[in-house]
N, C-alpha and C positions, 0 to 999 in steps of 0.2 A: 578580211573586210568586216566591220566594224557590224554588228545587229544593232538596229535600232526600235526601243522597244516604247511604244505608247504613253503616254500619261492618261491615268487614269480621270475620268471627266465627267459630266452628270450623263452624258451619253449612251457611257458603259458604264453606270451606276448597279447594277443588275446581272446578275448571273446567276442560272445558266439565261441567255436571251431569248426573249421571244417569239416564239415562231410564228407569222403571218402566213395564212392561208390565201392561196389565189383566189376562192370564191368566198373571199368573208364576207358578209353581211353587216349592213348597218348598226342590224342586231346583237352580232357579234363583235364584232369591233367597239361597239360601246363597253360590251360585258370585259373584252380582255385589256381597256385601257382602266377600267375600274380597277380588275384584278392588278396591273403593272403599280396603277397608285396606292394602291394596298401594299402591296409587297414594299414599294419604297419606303411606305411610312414607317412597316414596321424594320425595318433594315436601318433608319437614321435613328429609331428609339432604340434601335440594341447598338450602335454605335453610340449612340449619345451616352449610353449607361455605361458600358467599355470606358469611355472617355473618365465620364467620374468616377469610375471604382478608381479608376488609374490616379488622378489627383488625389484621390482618398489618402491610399497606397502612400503617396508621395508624401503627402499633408503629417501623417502619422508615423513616417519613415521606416524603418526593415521591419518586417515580423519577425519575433523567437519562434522556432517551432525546436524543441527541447524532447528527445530520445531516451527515456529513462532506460540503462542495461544492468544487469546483474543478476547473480544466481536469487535463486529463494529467498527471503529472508534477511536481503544484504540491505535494505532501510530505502527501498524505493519510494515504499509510499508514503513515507515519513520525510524524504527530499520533498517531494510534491508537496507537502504539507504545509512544509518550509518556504515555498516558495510563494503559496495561498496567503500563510500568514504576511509574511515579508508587504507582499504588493497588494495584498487588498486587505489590511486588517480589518473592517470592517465589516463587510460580506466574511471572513472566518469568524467573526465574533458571534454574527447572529447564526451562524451553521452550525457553533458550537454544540448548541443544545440539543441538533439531530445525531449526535457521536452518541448523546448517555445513554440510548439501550446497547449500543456496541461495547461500551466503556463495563455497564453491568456483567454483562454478560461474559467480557472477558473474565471478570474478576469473579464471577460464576462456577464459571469452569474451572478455572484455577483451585477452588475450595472443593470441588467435585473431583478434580483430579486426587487431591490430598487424598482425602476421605476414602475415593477409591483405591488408592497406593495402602492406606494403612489397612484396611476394611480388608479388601484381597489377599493378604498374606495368610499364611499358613500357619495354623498355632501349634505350637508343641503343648501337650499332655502335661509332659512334667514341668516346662516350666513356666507355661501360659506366656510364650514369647515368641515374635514375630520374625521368619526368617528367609532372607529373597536372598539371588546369588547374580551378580553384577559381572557382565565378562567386561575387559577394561583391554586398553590398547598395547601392538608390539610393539617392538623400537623401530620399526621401520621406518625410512625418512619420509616425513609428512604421514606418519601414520596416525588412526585414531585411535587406536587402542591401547589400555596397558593392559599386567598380567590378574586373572580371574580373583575376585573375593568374595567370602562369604560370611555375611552378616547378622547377627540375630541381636535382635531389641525389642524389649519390653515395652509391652502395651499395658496401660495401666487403664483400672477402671474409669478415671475423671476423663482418660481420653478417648475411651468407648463412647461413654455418654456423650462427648462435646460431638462426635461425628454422627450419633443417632439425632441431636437436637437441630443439626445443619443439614436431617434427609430432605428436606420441605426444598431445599434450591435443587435439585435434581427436577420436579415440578416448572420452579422457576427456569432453569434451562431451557428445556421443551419449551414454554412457552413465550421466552423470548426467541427462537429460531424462528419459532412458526411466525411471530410475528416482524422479524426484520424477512422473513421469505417470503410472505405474503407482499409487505410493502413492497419488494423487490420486484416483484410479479405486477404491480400497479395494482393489486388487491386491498380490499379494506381491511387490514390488522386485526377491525377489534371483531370480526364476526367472519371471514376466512375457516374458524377453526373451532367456530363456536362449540360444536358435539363434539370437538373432540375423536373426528373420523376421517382426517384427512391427512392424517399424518404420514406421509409417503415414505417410502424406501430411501427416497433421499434425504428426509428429514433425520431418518432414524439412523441412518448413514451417519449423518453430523455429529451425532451425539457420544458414537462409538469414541471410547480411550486408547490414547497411542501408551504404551506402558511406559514412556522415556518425557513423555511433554503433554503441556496441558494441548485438549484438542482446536482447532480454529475454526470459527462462522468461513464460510465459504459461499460466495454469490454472483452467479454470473456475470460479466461483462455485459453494461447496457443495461440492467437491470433497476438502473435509477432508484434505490433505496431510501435514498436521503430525499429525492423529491414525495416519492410515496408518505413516507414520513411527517413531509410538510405538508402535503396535503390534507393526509388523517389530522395532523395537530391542528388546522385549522378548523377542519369540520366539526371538532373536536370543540375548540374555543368558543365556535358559531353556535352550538347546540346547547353550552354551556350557560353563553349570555344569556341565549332564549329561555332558557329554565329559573333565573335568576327571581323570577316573580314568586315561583311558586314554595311556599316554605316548605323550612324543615326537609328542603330534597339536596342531596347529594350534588353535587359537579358531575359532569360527566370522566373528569379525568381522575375519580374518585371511584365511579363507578367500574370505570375498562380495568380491562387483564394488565395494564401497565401501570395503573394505580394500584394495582394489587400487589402486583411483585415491588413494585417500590414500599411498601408496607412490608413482607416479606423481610428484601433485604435491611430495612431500617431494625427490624426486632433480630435478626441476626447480626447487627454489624458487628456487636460484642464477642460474640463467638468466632467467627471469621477472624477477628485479630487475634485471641486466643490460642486458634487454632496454629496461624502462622508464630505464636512465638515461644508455643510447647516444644520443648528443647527434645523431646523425643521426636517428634516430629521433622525437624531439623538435622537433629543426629540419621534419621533413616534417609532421611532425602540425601543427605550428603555420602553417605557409606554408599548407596544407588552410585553416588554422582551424578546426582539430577539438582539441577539449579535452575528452579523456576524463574529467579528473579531477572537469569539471563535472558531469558524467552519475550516474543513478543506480549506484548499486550498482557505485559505482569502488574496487575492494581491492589494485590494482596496486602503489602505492607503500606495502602491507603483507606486499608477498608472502612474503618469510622468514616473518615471523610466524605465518600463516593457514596457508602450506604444510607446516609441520611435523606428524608424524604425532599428535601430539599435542594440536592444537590444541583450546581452545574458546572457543566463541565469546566478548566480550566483550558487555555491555552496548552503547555504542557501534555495537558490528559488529553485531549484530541489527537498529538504526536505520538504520543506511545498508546494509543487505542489500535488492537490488529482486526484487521478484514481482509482477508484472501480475495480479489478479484482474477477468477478462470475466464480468462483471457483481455487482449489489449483495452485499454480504455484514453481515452482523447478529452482531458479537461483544457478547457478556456478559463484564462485568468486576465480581469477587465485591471491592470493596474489602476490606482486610486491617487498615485501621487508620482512625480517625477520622474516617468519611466515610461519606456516602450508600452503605448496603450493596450495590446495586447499580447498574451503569450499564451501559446499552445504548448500544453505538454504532453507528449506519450508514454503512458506506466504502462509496462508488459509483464507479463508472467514469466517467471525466472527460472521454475522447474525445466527441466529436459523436454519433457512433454510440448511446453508451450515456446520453445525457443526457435523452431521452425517458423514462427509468426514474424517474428521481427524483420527478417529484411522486407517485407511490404512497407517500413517505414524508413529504409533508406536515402530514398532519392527525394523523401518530404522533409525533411529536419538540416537545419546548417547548426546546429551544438549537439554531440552525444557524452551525458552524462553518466562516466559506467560507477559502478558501485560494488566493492568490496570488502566484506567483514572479514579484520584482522583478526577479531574475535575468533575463527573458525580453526585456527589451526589444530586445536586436536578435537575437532568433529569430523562427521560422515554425510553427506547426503540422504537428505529423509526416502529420496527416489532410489538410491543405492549405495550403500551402506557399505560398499567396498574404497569406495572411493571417498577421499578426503577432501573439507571444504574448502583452506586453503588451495591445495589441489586443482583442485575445480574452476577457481576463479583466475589462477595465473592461465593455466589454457585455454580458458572464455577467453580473458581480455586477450593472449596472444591469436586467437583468431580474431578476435572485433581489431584489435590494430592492423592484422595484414589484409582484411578486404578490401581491395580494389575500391568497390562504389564508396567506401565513405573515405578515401584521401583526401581530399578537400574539406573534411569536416571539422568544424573545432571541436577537440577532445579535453573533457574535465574529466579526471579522475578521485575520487571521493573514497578514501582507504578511512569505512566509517569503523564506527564501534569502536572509537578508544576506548570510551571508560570500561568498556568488559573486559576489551586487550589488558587494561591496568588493573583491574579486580583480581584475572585471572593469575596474573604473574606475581599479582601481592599476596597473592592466597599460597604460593609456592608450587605451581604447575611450571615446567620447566619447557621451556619454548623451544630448546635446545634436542629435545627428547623427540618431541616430533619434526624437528626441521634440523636435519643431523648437519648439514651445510654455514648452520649458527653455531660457531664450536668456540671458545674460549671468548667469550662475551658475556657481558654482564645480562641477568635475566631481569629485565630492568624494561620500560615503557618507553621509557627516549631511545634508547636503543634498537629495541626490535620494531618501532616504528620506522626509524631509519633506515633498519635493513630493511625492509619491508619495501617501502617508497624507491629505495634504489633497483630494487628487483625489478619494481613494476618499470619503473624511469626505464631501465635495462632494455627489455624487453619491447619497448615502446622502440626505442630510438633502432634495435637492431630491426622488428618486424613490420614496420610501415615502410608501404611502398613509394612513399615520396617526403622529403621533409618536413612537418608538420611539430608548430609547438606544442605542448602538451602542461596542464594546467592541473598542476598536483595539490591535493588538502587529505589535510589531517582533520579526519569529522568527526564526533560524535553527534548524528543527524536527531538527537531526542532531545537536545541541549538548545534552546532557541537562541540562547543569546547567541553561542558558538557558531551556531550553522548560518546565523543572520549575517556575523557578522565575513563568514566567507563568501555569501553571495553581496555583501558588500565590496571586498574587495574585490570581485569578480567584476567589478564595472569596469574596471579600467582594463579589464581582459580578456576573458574571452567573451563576456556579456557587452563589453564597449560599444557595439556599433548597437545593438538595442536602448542604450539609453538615452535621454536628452542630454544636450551639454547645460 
């Protein structure tokens, strides 16, 4: 027999209903028909809003919500970057100029690293020459090592002096940390750290050198840096106007710790490039097998440019500017022109550590964009060092394919860092040595890209749990034109239902 079930009516508008008492009062019965008209009104204004988000919704058609994945260092924040520039050039043009103390400072440390690579070495007596011992990788398949060398080069006096004249940026260091930390904090930059007494275990944490790579800024998630920043630069601008009357006085961005260090690095810029193109210098870093220029957030062979007091940032230089964010973060990107009005993106931490965060963004995202440096094949994980980068990333991506919760997701995969992939194999590293399953192929960038993309393709189509297309690019994410133009072609695919027609 059939239930027959109500229609809903102004009658029973209301739930839970109200209970009438047998001895209500005049008094009361007025007080609980008040309360009923209350409750109604406010129940038709959150239906009524219900209603318009709903048309909103509709009016502006599907949201992106967009899952950045991938180990350390595989160019997440630089897709993000990519995709800032792309749909809102305008808002990345004025944000620009919050990247130049990051941009410094990369290129800071970079000179500090040198300095300390050459500086730390151990002199011999008799022959006044510098000598470090590099262990190198086995043949193991996908391994990172070759077999041990040991190196000794000469230090010459003009390159003594050019590293005592470049002591004054170790200074500068310090005092751009404290102050993107500060700003990070929603603190005021210029006076944070005024005495010079606040420099915390974590700060000084920061500063410490990895012996293999220059060190990176690191800042919590949520930490709003760039807002901080605009903040101080305005307060900044406002105090400046005000001063305008009174002669002969300074600006104020003349006066702060950031006009300073920009003075600083202008009287060094000469040095800093010297530095990078003293052929000892070079010859040491290379016997190491340290290649800064792979690394992120390498501005060393821009240093005239970037050190001048004048500088700002490029396009470009905002892409390859690095910042470690320790843990997830949630940007909003307002498109500016012919596109889904809004896109959310999720950037996560890629280390081991932070990869247990991720599935909280599961069941919120319909695109996951995973990301993998081809470049890695014969590195190691900076978290462990047993284990090889290539390595690391076919066993991510083979679990992010076989999870259950994201089968319904559309999957981009982003196999970035050609141009390193092709630096490295034209330098004569043999791809073949660490990935013993590439065996009578040419050591060549069309190629081992190819194998490359078939592995992952492989792997895709054997460990997903239900048929799912899958949306393969050749990136190199620091390249605008390049990366624009794949998320250009992406409109017709997996980004389709986000666009207008």
């Amino acid at each position: 027999m059939p239930i027959s079930v109500p229609r809903r009516n102004a009658s029973i508008s209301l739930w839970p209903p109200s209970v009438v008492s047998n001895n209500e009062s005049d008094e009361d019965r007025k007080l609980r028909l008040r309360r009923e008209a209350d409750a109604k009104r406010v129940s038709e204004a959150i239906n009524q809003q219900l209603e318009e988000e709903d048309k909103q919704k509709k009016k502006k058609g599907a949201e992106a919500k967009i899952l950045l994945l991938g180990q350390a260092e595989s160019g997440k924040s630089t897709v993000l970057k990519n995709f800032q520039l792309y749909f809102a050039p305008k808002a990345f043009e004025i944000e620009a100029e919050m990247w130049r103390p990051i941009i410094h400072l990369n290129l800071v440390r970079s000179v500090n690293f040198v300095v300390n690579f050459i500086s730390s070495r151990s002199y011999s007596r008799d022959t006044n020459a510098v000598s470090f011992i590099r262990d190198r990788p086995s043949s193991s398949s996908l391994a990172s090592t070759t077999p041990s060398v040991t190196t000794a080069t000469s230090i010459s006096t003009e390159l003594r002096k050019l590293c005592i004249r470049l002591a004054p940026l170790r200074q500068v260091e310090e005092n751009l940390v404290k102050f993107l930390s500060s700003a990070g904090a929603g603190q005021d930059p210029t006076s944070s750290y005024a005495n010079g007494e606040h420099a915390s275990d974590k700060i000084k944490g920061m500063l410490t050198y990895h012996p293999l790579k220059a060190s990176e800024v690191s800042i919590p998630s949520g930490s709003s840096w760039k807002r901080g920043l605009s903040l101080q630069r305005r307060s900044e601008d406002a105090l400046t106007e005000a001063s305008h009357g009174s002669s002969g006085s300074q600006t104020l961005a003349e006066r702060s710790d950031d006009g300073q260090n920009r003075r600083i690095l202008a009287a060094l810029g000469e040095d800093m490039a010297a530095l990078w193109a003293n052929s000892t210098v070079q010859q040491s870093l290379a016997s190491a097998e340290i290649a800064l220029e792979e690394q992120p957030g390498f501005f060393l062979d821009q240093a005239l440019r970037i050190t001048r007091e004048d500088y700002v940032p490029r396009p470009d230089d905002v892409l390859k500017a690095r910042v470690t964010t320790v843990g997830p973060e949630e940007h909003n990107i307002v498109a500016e022109h012919g596109a889904a009005k809004h896109w959310t993106i999720y950037d996560v931490g890629g280390s081991r550590a932070q990869r247990a965060t991720w599935a909280q963004f599961f069941d919120d995202v319909n695109i996951i964009i995973f990301l993998a440096p081809m470049s890695g094949f014969n590195q190691v994980l900076a978290e462990d060092e047993s284990v090889n980068r290539l390595t690391d990333s076919l066993r991510l991506w083979q679990t992010i394919c076989s999870n259950k919760l994201l089968a319904g997701i559309e999957f981009v995969l982003f196999l970035n860092k050609l141009d390193i992939l092709d630096a490295k194999l034209k330098s004569g590293i043999q791809f073949s040595s660490y990935v013993t399953s590439y065996l009578d192929k040419p050591n060549e960038t069309k190629p081992v890209a190819k194998y490359l993309l078939d592995v992952f393709v492989s792997l895709h189509q054997q460990y997903s749990p239900q048929k799912r297309r899958l949306h393969p690019h050749l990136t190199c994410a620091v390249d605008t034109k390049a990366t624009s133009s794949v998320i250009h072609r992406s409109k017709s695919a997996a980004f389709r239902p986000y666009f207008s027609s």
